[in-house]
KEPA-910494 format. One record per residue (C-alpha): residue number from 1; x, y, z. Coordinates in steps of 0.001 Angstrom, whole numbers. Layout:
<dopas>
[dopa NUM; [X; Y; Z]] ...
</dopas>
This chain:
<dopas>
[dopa 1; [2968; -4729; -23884]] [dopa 2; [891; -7964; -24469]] [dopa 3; [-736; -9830; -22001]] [dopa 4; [-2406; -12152; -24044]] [dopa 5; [-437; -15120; -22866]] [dopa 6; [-3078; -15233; -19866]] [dopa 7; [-6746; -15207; -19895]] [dopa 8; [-7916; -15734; -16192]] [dopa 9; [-10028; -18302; -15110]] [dopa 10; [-12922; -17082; -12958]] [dopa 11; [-13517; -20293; -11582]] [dopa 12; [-10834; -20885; -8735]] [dopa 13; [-11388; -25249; -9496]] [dopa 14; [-10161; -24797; -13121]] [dopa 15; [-7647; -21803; -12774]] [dopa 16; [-4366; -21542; -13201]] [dopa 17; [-1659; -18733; -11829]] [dopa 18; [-359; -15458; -13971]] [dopa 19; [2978; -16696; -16172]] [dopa 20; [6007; -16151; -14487]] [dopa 21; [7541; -13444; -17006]] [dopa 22; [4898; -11453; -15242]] [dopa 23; [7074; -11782; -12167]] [dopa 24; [10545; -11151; -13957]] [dopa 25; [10452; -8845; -16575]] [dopa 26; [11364; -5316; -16556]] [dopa 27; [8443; -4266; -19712]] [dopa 28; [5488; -6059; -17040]] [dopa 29; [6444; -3691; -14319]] [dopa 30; [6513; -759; -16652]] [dopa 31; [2869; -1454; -17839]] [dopa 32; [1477; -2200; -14406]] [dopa 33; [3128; 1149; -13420]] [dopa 34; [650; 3310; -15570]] [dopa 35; [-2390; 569; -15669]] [dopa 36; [-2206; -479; -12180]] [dopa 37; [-644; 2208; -9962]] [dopa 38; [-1081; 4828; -12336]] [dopa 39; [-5185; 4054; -11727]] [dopa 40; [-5467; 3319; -8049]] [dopa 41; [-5314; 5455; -4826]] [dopa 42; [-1808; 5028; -3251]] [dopa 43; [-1262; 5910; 254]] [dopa 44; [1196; 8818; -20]] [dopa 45; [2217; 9773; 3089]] [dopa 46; [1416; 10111; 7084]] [dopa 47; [-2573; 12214; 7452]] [dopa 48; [-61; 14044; 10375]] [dopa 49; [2399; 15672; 7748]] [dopa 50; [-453; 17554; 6684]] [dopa 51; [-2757; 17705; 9863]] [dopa 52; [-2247; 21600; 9910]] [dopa 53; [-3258; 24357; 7486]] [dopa 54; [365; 25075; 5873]] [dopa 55; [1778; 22078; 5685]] [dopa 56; [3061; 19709; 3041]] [dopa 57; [5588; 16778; 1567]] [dopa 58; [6249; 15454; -1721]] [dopa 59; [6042; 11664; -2681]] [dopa 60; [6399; 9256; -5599]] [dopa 61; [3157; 7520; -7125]] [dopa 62; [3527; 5146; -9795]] [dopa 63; [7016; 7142; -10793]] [dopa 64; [5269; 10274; -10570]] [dopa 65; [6810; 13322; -8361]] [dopa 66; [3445; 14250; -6294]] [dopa 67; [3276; 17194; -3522]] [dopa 68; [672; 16766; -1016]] [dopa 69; [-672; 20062; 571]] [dopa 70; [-2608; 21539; 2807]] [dopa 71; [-3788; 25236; 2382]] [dopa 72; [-4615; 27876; 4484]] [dopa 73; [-8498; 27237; 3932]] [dopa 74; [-8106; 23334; 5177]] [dopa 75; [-8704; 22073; 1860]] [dopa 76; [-6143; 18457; 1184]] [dopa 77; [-4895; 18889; -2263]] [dopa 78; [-2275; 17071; -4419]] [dopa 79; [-347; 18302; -7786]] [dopa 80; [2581; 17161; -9318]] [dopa 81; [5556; 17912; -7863]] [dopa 82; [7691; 19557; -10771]] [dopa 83; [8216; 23154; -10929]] [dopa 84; [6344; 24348; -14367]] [dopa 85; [9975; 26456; -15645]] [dopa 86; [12127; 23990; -15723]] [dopa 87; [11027; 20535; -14138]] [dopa 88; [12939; 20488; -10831]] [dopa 89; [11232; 19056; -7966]] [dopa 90; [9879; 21610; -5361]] [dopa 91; [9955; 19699; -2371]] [dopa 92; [10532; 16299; -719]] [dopa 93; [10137; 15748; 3590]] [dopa 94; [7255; 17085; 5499]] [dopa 95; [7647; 21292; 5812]] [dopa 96; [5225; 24278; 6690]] [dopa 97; [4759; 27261; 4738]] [dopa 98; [2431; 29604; 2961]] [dopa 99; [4375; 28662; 6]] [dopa 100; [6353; 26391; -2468]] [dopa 101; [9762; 27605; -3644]] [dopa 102; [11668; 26117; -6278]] [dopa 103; [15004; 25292; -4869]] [dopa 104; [16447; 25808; -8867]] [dopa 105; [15390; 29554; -9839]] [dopa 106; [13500; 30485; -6881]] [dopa 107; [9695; 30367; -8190]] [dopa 108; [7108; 30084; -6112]] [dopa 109; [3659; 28861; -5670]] [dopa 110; [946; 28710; -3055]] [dopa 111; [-540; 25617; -1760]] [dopa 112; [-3233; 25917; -3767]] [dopa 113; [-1019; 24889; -7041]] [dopa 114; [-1093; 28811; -8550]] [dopa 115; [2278; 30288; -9078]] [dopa 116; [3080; 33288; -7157]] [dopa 117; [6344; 34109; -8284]] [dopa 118; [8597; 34299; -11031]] [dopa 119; [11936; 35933; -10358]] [dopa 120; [13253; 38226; -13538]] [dopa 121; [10444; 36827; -16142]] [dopa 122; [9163; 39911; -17394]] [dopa 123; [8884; 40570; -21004]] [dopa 124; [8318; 36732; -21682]] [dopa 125; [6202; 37177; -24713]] [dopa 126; [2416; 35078; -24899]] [dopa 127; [2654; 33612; -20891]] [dopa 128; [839; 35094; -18288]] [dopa 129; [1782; 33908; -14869]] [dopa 130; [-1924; 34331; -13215]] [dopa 131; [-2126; 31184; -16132]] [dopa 132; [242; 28935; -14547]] [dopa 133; [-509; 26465; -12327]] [dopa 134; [514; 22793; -11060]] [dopa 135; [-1501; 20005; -12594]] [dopa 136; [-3920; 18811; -9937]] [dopa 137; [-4667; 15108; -8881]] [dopa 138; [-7585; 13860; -6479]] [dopa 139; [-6598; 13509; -2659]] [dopa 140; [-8529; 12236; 58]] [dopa 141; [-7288; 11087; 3916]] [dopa 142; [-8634; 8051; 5634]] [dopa 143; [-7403; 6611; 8997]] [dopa 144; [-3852; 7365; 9257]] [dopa 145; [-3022; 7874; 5805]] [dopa 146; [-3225; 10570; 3095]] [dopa 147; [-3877; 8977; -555]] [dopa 148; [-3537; 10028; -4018]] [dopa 149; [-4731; 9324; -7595]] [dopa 150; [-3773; 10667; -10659]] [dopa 151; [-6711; 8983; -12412]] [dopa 152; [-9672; 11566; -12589]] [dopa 153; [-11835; 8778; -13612]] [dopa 154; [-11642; 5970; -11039]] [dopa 155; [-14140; 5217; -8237]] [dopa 156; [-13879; 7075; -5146]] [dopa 157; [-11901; 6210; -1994]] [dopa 158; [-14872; 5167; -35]] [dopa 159; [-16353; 2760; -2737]] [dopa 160; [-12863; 916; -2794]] [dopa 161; [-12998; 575; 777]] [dopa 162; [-16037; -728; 1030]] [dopa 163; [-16964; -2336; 4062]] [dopa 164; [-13360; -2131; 5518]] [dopa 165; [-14031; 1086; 8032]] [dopa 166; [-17298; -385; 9331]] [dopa 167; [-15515; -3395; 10226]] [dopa 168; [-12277; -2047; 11662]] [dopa 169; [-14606; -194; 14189]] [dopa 170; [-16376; -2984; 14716]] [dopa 171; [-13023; -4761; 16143]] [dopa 172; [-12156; -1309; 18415]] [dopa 173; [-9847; -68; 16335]] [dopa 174; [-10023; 3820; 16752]] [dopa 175; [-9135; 4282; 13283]] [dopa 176; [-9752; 8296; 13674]] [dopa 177; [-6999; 8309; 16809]] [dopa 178; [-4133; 6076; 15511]] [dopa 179; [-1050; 6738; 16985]] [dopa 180; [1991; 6454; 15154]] [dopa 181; [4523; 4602; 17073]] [dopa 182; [7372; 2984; 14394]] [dopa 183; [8393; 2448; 11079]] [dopa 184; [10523; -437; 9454]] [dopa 185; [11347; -453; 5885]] [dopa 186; [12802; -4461; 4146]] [dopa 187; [14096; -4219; 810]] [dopa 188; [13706; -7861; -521]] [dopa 189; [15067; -9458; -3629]] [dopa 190; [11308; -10331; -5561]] [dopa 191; [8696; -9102; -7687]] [dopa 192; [6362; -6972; -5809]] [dopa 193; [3066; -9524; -6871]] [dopa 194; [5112; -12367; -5563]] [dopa 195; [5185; -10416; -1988]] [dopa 196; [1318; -9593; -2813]] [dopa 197; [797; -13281; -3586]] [dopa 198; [2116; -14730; -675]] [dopa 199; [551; -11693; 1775]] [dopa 200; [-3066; -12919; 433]] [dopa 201; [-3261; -16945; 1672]] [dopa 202; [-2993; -18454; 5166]] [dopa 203; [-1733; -21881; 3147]] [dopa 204; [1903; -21743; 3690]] [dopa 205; [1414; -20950; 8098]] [dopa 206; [1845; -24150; 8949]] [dopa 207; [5494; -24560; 6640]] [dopa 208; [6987; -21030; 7346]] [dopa 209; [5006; -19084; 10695]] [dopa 210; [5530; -21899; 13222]] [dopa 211; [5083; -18806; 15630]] [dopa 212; [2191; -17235; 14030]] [dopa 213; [642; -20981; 13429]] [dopa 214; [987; -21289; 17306]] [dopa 215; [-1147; -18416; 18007]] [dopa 216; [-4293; -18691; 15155]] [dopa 217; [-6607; -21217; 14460]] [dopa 218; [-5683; -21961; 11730]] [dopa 219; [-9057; -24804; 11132]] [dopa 220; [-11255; -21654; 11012]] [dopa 221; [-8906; -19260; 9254]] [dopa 222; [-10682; -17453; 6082]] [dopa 223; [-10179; -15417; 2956]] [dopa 224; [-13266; -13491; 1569]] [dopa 225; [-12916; -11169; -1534]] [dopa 226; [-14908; -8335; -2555]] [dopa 227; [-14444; -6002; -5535]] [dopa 228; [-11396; -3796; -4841]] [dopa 229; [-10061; -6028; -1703]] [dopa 230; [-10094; -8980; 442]] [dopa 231; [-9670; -10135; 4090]] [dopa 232; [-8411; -12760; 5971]] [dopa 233; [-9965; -13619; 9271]] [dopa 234; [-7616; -15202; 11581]] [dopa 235; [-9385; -16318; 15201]] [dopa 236; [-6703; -16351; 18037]] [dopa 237; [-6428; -19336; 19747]] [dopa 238; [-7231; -19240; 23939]] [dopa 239; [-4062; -19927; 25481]] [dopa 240; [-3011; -22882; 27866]] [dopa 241; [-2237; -22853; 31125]] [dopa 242; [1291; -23931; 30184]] [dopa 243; [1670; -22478; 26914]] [dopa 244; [4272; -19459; 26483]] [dopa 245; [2189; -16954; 23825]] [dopa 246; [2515; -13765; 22028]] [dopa 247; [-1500; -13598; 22781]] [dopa 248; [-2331; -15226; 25837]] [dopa 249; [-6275; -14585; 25559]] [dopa 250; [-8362; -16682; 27848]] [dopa 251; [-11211; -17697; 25632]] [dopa 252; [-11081; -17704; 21483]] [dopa 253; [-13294; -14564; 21067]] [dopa 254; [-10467; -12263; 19669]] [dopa 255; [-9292; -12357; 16407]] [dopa 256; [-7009; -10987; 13295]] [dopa 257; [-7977; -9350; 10991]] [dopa 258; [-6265; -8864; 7760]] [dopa 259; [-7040; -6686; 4915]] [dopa 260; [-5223; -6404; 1496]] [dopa 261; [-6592; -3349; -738]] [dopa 262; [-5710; -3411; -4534]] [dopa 263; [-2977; -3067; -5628]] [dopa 264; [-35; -2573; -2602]] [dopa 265; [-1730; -1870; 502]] [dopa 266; [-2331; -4109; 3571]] [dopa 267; [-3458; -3543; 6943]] [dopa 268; [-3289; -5902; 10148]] [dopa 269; [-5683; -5322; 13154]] [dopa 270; [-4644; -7108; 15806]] [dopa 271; [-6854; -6197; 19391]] [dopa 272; [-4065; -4265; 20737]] [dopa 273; [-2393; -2781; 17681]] [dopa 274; [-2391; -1936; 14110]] [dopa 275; [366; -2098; 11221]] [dopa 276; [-14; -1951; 8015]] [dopa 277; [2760; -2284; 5036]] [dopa 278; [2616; -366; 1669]] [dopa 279; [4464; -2761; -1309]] [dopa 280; [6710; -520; -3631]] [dopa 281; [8506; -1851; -6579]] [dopa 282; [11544; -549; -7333]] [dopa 283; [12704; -2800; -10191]] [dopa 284; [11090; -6177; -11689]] [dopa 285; [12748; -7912; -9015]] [dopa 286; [13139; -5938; -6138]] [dopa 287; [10328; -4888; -3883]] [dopa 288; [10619; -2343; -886]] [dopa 289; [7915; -2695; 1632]] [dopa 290; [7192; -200; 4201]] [dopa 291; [5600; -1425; 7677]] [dopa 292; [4402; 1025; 10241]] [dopa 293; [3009; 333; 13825]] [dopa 294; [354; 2443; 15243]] [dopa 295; [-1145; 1960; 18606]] [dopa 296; [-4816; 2546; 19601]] [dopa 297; [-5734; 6145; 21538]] [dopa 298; [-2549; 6699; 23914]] [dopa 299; [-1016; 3296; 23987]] [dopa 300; [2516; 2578; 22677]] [dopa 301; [2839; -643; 20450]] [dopa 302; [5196; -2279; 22533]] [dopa 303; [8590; -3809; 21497]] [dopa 304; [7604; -7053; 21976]] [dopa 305; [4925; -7160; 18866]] [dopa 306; [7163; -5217; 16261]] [dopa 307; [9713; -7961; 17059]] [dopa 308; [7335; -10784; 16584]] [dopa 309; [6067; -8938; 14015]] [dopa 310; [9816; -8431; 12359]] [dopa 311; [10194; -12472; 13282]] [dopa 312; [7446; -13119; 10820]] [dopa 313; [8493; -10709; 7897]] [dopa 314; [11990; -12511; 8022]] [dopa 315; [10200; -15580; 7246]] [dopa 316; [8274; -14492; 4416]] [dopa 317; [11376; -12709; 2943]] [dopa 318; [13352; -16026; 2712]] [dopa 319; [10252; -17842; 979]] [dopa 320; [9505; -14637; -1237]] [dopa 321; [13299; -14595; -2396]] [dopa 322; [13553; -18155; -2675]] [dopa 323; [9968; -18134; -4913]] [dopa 324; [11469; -15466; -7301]] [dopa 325; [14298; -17402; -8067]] [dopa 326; [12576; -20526; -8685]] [dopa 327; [10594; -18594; -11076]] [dopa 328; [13235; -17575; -13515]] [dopa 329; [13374; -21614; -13882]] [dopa 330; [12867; -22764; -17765]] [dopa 331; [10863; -26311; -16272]] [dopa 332; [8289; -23694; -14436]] [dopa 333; [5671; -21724; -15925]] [dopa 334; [2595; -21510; -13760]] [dopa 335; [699; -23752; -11221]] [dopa 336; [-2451; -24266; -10113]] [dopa 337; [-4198; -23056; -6801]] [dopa 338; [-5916; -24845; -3533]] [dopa 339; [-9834; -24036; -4133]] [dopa 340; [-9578; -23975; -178]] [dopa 341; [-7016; -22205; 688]] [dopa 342; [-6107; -20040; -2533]] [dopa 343; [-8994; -18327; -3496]] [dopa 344; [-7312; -14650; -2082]] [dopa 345; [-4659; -14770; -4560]] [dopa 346; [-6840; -16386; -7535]] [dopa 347; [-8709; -12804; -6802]] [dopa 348; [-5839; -10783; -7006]] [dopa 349; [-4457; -12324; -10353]] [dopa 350; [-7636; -11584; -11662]] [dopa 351; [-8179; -7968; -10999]] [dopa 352; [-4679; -7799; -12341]] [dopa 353; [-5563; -9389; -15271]] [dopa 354; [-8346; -6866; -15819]] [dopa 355; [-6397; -3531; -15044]] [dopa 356; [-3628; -4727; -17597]] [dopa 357; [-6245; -5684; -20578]] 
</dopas>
């Protein structure tokens, strides 16, 4: 595939936005599949499907049938997901055992990836089934999350958070005690970058949150990148006397805090909650994303955020829809970005730029 139709711009002043095939065709979304999420650690799954020795699920990453496990001596592994006989999946939901069967000819294999059984293979000539075993990929849990990647060369999980658990402690968020409260999956009708592009600026609050723009400042509201993410730092506004709020804080010490991690992930800390939404493609123009609420220690999230919360994802749908049409326009080709207000998404265009070169 060549991406040689866009060299990026490292200063934000003088830049200019990705072209818009990048956003539309199915032979950009097939490339970023391997270079992108083929490279990076995608969260796979819930840390509490595989809390317990014996436990495991199987997942997608970047097209790739993974199984997540965890064996009897604690250890978090991941392999892929295809039986080594024949190629049919072993398993999909979160289920306990010691082992793995094949749900096609009944082989078997222990959660640490070495086949245990082989129903009626004797006299197979040159195979020895002490040999077999499922290819392995790296695996590492952090907050509520288990993630995966099949790249045995790229930086560790910690490096690409950086400064992110730090600073999520920092704000009370017991990141180690999470609770899982609710999930909510939107399937909307756009490229999965313009969802990403749109996530990573507060520029368009004042046009399309009028309920979100009520409760941040929005004078004070920031983007700061680092290597492998950025975050947005949203102060809350004190409420008035008068004033009917989702927050209704007395003074403007609290804040949001939003973080968006290369490629797909983003997480929201709010001082009473936490969601965070994983972005999966499922075709050049059509994007699922996955939000989950979890509450801090014992609380519940109550209803009342994942419906303001809902309120505000309905918004962004109509403006990401609307943007991916306008897109497949011949009279538009790229644009240029606010050096105020932009600089989140100038970042992300160019670590894309980088992973696809």
């Amino acid at each position: 595939m060549d991406f040689t139709d866009f060299e990026f711009e490292p200063e934000l002043a003088r830049a200019g936005t990705i072209p818009s095939r990048w956003y539309t065709e199915p032979a950009v979304l097939a490339a970023e599949r391997s270079a992108i999420f083929g490279r990076t650690w995608q969260a796979a799954g819930l840390a509490a499907w595989v809390g317990q020795a014996g436990s495991y699920f199987g997942c997608e990453i970047a097209g790739e049938p993974v199984m997540v496990t965890r064996a009897a001596d604690g250890v978090l592994r991941a392999f892929s997901n295809v039986c080594r006989h024949r190629g049919a999946e072993l398993c999909g939901a979160a289920s306990k055992g010691a082992t793995v069967k094949c749900p096609y000819h009944g082989w078997t294999y222990a959660l640490d990836g070495n086949l245990r059984g082989a129903p009626e293979f004797e006299g197979v000539a040159n195979w020895e089934r002490a040999a077999v075993r499922l290819p392995e990929f790296r695996a590492e849990a952090w907050g509520p999350y288990i993630f995966v990647n099949l790249d045995q060369n790229a930086p560790p999980l910690a490096e690409i958070m950086g400064a992110i658990p730090a600073e999520v402690a920092k704000m009370g968020c017991p990141i180690g005690s999470l609770r899982h409260s609710y999930r909510r999956d939107y399937v909307i009708e756009c490229n999965w970058k313009v969802y990403v592009d749109n996530y990573l600026e507060g520029y368009h609050l004042p046009s399309a949150h009028p309920s979100l723009f009520r409760e941040l400042d929005y004078a004070k509201y920031r983007v700061d990148t680092f290597r492998h993410y950025s975050s947005q730092i949203a102060p809350i506004r004190a409420a008035g006397a008068d004033e009917a709020r989702r927050y209704e804080f007395g003074d403007d010490t609290n804040q949001a805090l939003y973080y968006w991690i290369f490629p797909n992930l983003m997480l929201n800390v709010y001082p009473d909650n936490l969601s965070a939404n994983l972005v999966v493609p499922l075709s050049a123009e059509k994007t699922l994303t996955i939000f989950e609420w979890f509450g801090y220690g014992d609380a519940e999230v109550e209803e009342s955020t994942i419906e303001f919360s809902d309120e505000i994802q309905q918004e962004d749908i109509r403006i990401c829809e609307s943007v991916q049409r306008g897109l497949r326009s011949q009279y538009y080709d790229r644009g240029r970005f606010s050096v105020k207000r932009e600089n989140g998404v100038h970042h992300f265009h160019g670590l894309l730029a980088a992973y696809l070169k």
